[in-house]
C-alpha positions in Angstrom: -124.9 22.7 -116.0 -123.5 23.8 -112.7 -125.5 22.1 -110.6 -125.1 18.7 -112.8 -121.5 18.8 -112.1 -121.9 19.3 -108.5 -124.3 16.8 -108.0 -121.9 14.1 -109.7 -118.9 15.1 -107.8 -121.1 15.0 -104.5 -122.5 11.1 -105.5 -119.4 10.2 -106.2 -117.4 11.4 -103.1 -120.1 10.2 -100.8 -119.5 6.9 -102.4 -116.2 6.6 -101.4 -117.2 7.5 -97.7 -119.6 4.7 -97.6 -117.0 2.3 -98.7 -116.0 -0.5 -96.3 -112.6 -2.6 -96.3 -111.8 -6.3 -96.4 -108.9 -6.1 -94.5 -108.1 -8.2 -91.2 -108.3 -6.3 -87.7 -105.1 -5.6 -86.5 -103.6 -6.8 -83.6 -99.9 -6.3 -82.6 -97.9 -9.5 -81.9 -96.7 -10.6 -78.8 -93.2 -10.2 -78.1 -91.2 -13.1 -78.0 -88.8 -12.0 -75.4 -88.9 -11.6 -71.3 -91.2 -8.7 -70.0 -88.1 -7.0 -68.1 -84.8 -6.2 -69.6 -81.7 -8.1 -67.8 -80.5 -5.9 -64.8 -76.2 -5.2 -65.1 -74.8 -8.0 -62.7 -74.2 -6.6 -59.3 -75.2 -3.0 -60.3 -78.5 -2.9 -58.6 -80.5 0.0 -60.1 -77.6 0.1 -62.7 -75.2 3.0 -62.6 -76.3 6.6 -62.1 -74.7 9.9 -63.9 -75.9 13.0 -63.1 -75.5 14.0 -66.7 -78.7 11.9 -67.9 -82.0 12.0 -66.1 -83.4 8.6 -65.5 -86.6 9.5 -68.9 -87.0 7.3 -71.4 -84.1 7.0 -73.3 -85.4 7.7 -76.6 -86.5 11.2 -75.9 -82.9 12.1 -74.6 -81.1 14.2 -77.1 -77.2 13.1 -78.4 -76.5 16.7 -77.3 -77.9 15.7 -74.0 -75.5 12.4 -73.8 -72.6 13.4 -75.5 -71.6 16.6 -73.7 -68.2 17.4 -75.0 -68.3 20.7 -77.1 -65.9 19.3 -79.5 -67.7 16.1 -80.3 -71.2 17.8 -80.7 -69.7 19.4 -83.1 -69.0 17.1 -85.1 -72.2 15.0 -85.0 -74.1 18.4 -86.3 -71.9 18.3 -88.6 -72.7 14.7 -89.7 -76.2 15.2 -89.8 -76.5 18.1 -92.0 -73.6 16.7 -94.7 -73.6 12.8 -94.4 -74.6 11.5 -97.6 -76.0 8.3 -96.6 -78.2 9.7 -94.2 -79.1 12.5 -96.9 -80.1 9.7 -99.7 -82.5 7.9 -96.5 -83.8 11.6 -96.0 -84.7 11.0 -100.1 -86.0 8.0 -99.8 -89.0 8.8 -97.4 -89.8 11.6 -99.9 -90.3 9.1 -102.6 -92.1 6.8 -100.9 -94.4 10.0 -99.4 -94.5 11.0 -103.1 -95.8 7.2 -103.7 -98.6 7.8 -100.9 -100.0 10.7 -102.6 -100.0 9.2 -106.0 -102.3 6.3 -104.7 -104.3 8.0 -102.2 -105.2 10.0 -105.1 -107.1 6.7 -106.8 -109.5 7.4 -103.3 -111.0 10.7 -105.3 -112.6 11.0 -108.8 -110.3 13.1 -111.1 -112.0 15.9 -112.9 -111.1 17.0 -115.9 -112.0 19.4 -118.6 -112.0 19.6 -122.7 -112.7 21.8 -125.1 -112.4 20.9 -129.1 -113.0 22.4 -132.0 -113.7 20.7 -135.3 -114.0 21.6 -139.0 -114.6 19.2 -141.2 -115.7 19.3 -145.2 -117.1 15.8 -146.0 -119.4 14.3 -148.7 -123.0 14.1 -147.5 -126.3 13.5 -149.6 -124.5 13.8 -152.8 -122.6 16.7 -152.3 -120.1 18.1 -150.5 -120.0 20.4 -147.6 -118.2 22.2 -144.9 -119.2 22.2 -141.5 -117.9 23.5 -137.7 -118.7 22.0 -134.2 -117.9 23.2 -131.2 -117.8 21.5 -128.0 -117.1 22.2 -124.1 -117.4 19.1 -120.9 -116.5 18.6 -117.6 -116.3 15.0 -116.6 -114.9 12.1 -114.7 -113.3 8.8 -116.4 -113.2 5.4 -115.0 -113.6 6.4 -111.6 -114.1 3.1 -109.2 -116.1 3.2 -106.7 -114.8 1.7 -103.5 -117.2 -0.6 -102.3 -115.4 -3.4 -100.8 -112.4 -1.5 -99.8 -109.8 -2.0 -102.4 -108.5 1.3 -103.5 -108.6 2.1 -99.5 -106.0 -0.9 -98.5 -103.6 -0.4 -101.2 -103.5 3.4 -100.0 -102.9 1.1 -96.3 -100.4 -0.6 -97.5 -98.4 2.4 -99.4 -98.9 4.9 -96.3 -97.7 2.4 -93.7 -94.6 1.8 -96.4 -93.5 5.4 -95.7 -94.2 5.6 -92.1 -91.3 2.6 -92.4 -89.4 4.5 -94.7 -89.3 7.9 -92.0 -88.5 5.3 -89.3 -85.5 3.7 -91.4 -84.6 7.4 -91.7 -84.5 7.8 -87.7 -82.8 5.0 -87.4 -79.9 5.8 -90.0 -79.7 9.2 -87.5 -79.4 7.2 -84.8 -76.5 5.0 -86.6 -74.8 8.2 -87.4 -74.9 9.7 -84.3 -73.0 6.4 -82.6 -71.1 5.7 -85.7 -69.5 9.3 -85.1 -69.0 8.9 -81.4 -67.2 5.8 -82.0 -65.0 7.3 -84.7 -64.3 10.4 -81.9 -63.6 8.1 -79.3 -61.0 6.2 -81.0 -59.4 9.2 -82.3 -59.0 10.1 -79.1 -57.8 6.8 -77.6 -55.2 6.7 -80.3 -53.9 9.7 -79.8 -53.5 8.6 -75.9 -51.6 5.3 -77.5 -49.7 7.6 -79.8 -48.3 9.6 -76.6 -48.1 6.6 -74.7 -45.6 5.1 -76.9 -43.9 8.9 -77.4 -43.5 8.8 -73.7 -42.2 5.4 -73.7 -40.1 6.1 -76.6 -38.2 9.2 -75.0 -37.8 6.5 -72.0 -36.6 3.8 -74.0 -33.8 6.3 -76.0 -32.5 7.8 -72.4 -32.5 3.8 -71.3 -30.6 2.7 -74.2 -28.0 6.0 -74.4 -27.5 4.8 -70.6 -26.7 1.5 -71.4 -24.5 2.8 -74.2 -22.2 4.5 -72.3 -22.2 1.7 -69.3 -21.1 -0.4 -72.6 -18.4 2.0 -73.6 -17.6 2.3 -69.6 -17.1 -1.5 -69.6 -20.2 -1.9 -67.0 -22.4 -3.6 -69.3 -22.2 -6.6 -71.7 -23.2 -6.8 -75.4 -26.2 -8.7 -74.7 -27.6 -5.7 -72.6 -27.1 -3.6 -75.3 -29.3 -5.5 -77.8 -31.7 -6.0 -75.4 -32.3 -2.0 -74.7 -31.8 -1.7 -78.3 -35.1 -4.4 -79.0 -37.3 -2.4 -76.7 -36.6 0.7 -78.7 -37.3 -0.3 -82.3 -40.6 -2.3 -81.0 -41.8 1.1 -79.4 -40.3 3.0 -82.6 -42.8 0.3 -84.4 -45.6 1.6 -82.6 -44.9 5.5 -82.9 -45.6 4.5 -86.9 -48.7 2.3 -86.2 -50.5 4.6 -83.8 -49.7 7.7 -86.1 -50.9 6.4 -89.1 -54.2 4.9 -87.1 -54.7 8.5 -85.8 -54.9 9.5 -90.0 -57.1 7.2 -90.5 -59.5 7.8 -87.7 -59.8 11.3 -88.9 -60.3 10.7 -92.6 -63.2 8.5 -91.1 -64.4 11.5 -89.1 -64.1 13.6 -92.6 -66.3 11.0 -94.5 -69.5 11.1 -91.8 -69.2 14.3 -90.9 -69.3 14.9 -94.8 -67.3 17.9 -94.8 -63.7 18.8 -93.7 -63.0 19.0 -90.5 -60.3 20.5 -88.1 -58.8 17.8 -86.1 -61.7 17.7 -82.9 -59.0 16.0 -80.6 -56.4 18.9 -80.7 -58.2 21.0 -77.9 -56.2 18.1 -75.3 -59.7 16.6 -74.7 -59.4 13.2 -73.2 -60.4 9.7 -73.2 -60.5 9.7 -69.9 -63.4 12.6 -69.2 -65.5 10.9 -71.0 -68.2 9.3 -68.6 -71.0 7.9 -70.2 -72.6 6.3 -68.1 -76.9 5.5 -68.2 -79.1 6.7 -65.7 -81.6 3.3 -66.1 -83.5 2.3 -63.3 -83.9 -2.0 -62.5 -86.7 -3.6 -63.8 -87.2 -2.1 -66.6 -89.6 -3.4 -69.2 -88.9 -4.4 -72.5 -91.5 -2.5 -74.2 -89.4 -0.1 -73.9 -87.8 -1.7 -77.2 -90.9 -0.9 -78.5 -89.6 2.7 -79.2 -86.5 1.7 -81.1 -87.0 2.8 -84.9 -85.8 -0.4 -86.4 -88.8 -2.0 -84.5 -91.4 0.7 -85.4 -90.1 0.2 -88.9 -91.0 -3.7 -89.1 -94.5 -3.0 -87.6 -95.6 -0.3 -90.1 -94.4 -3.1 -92.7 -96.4 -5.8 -91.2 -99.5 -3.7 -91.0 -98.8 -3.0 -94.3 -99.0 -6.4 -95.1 -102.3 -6.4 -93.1 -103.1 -4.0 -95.6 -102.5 -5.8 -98.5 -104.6 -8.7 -97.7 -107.8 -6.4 -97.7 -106.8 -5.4 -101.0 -106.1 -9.2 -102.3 -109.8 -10.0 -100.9 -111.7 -7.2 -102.3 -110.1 -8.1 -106.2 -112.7 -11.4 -105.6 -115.7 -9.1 -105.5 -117.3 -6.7 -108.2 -115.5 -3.7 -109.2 -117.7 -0.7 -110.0 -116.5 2.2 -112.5 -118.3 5.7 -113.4 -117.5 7.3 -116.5 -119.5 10.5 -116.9 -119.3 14.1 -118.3 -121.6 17.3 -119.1 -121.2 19.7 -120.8 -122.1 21.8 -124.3 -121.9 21.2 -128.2 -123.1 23.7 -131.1 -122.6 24.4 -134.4 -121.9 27.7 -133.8 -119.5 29.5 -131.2 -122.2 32.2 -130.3 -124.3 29.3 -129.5 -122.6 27.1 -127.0 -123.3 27.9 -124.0 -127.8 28.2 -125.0 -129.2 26.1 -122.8 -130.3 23.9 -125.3 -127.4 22.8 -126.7 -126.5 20.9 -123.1 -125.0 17.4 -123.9 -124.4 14.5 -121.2 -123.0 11.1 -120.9 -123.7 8.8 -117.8 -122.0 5.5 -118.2 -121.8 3.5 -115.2 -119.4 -0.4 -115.9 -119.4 -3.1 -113.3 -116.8 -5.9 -113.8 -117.4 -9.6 -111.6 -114.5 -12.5 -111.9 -115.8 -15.2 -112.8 -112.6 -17.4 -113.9 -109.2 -16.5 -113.5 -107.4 -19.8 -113.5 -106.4 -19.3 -109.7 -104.7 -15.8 -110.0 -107.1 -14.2 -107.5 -106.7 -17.1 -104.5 -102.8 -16.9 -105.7 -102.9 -13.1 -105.0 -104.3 -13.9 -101.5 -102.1 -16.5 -101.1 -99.1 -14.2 -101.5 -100.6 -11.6 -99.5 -101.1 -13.6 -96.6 -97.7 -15.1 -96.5 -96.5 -11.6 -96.9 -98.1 -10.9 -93.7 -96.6 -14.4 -91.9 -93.4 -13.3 -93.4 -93.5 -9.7 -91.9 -94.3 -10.7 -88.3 -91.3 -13.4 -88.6 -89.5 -9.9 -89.2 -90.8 -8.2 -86.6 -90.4 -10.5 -83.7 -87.0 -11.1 -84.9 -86.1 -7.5 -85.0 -87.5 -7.3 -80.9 -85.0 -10.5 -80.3 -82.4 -8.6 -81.9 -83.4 -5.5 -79.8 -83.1 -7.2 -76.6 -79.9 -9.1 -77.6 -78.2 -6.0 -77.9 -79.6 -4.1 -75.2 -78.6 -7.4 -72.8 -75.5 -7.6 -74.0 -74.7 -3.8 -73.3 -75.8 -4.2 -69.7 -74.1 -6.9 -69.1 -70.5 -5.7 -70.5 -71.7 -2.4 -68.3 -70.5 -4.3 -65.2 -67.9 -6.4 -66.4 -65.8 -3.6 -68.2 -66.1 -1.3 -65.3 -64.8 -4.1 -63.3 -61.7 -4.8 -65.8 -61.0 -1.0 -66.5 -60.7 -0.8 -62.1 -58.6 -3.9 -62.1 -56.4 -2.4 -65.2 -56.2 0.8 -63.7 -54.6 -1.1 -60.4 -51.9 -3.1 -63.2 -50.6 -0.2 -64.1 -50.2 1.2 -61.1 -48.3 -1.9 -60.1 -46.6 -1.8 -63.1 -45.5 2.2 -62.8 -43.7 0.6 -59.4 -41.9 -2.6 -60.5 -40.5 -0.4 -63.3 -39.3 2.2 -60.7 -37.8 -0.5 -58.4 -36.4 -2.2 -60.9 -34.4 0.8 -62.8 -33.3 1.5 -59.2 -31.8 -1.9 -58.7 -30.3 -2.2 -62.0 -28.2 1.2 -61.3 -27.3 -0.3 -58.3 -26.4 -3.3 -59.6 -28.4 -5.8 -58.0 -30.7 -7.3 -60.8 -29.6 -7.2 -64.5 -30.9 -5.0 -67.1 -33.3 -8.1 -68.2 -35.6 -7.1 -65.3 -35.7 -3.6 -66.1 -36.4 -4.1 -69.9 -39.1 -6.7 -68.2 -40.9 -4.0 -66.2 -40.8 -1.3 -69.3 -42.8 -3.9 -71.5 -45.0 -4.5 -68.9 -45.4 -0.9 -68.1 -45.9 -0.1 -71.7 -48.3 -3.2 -72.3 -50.6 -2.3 -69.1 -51.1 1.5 -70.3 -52.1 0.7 -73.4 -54.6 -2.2 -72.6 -55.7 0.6 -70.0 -56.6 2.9 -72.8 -58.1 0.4 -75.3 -60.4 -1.1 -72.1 -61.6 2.8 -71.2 -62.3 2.4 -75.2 -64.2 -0.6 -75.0 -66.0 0.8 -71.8 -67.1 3.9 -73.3 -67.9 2.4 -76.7 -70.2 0.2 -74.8 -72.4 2.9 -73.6 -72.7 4.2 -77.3 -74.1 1.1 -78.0 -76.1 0.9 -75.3 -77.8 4.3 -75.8 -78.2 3.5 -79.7 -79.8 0.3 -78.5 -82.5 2.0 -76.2 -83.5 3.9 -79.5 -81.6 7.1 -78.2 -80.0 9.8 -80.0 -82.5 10.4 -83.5 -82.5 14.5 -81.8 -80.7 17.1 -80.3 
């Protein structure tokens, strides 16, 4: 009986092995984009911080980029508590769950059964009462995959939740950026915040000045309302820049999934925060290659390769085993004699001959699937390189801008000095002075908001490059 079992198992396993598959040869698209990604305008080999070594910047860690203590924090934080990137976590169990259910359908399931029956029936004109017994081991409608069909969709469903880990990476990789952007412009507002404090405090010893230049009978009404406009306009932004510092933090709160101590209080600021690439020229876009999003839409489209071996082998015979051994007797104490050995070998084989088109249909669909998936896929490299391009170029151009900002308010610190000076003196009215404080006041906090946009930039940039998915 043993060696029955064992010798079906064996036959049917070796089966399997000698099964072939219908599906086409893979072969990775060409991308549609240049071979080299732009080089910054003007920046030569791009700039260099010592903080990053010139790798590939998908193996650099966020903890590796983002150096401040406080803001590491916080994206650990985010990654162990953020429910979105949790329920992507969930998702490529399901889909792994999905994998093993079908890559199951590649082996014969076993199973076992025992019964017992009693039974009193009427039989040769009388009644009677009778027992059976019975014990098998046997396999049910196990296919045999000849032509490949069981083995593609197993294809398709594994390269489904190679997609599915990738989406995950890349939701990490959205987090991590997502949460150095939401640092950043906490700590920018906070800057604006005691930009416009500063400013404020200036603008109350400016008008108290004028007051009592007023009361001395120095100064007219109309400079009075003018120092008193400047004042409620900066009062205006105490309130805005206060209540955008709340809102960056409840932000921070809902990534970070957890409560949170405000990360900015340590005095950290916008301004130590270099992030600057190490990239060298030329370099090639395969490099895109890496980014999960991209990775993602090629597991898809070789699942759709996939699915077209299993659309092709439904147009040729399926074969099925049914089979089982095992012992029946009358008696309990008898089961197991050796004669009382029962088996059942019933091999099925099913050919289409008509289906009213359903078969070429499921082809049909299958291979558009595939079409549809490259589209996807090439798209998601144009994408890729967009964003990349675009970060390198504003790479240049922001540096440029944040220098020349950096110059206006220096300009602006000293036509505000001269032209307080002059006004106590009397030469120029207090219309140039008010002048020079909302320039001043202007110039410092475009100066912030470019450092912003600058550092923001390189966020993007390193999420772009596929950077950031570890520690």
């Amino acid at each position: 009986m043993q060696r029955i079992v064992q010798s079906l198992t064996v036959g049917l396993v070796a089966c399997t092995v000698w099964g072939c598959t219908l599906a086409p040869q893979y072969t990775r698209p060409e991308m549609p984009v240049p071979a080299e990604l732009p080089v910054a305008s003007g920046l030569g080999t791009n700039q260099v911080s010592t903080k990053v070594p010139q790798q590939d910047v998908s193996q650099i860690g966020w903890a590796s980029f983002y150096t401040d203590p406080a803001l590491q924090r916080v994206i650990a934080t985010a990654l162990a508590n953020n429910r979105d990137l949790r329920e992507a976590a969930l998702n490529v169990e399901t889909f792994q769950a999905q994998y093993r259910i079908q890559r199951s359908e590649l082996f014969p399931n076993i199973g076992a059964d025992g019964s017992w029956t009693r039974q009193r029936a009427f039989s040769g004109g009388a009644y009677g009462t009778g027992e059976m017994y019975a014990l098998g081991v046997g396999v049910t409608a196990y296919e045999l995959d000849f032509f490949g069909r069981v083995r593609s969709l197993k294809e398709d469903v594994l390269e489904q939740y190679l997609a599915q880990a990738e989406v995950h990476r890349a939701a990490a990789i959205s987090l991590v950026a997502e949460t150095a952007r939401a640092y950043l412009s906490l700590l920018a507002d906070r800057e604006l915040l005691a930009i416009s404090e500063d400013t404020f405090g200036n603008e109350q010893e400016s008008y108290g000045l004028v007051q009592q230049r007023f009361d001395g009978g120095i100064a007219n009404s109309l400079e009075l309302a003018q120092a008193r406009t400047m004042l409620e306009r900066v009062r205006g932004s105490l309130a805005q820049y206060q209540l955008q510092r709340e809102q960056d933090m409840n932000y921070l709160i809902l990534l970070a999934g957890s409560t949170l101590a405000d990360p900015s209080a340590g005095g950290q600021q916008l301004e130590n925060h270099d992030l600057t690439l190490a990239l060298p020229a030329n370099l090639p876009a395969t490099v895109l290659l890496q980014r999960p999003d991209i990775q993602a839409a090629e597991h898809q489209l070789k699942a759709a390769n996939a699915s077209v071996g299993a659309a092709r082998a439904a147009f040729f015979p399926s074969i099925r085993l049914t089979g089982n051994a095992g012992y029946m007797a009358p008696d309990f104490d008898d089961l197991f004699d050796s004669s009382t050995g029962v088996w059942l070998f019933s091999p099925s084989i099913n050919l289409p001959i008509f289906t009213g088109g359903r078969l070429r249909a499921q082809l049909d669909v299958a291979e558009l699937r595939k079409e549809a998936s490259i589209v996807r896929y090439e798209r998601a490299i144009q994408n890729a390189f967009r964003e990349v391009a675009d970060a390198l170029a504003a790479q240049k151009w922001l540096a440029e801008q944040v220098a020349a900002q950096k110059a206006y308010v220096e300009a602006s610190q000293q036509y505000y000095d001269l032209a307080v000076a002059r006004y106590m003196e009397g030469i120029d009215s207090f219309l140039t002075q008010l002048d020079a404080q909302r320039s001043l006041f202007e110039a410092r906090q475009s100066y912030v908001l470019l450092r912003l946009a600058q550092q923001n930039n390189q966020v993007n940039l390193f999420k772009a490059l596929g950077g950031g998915w570890k520690e």
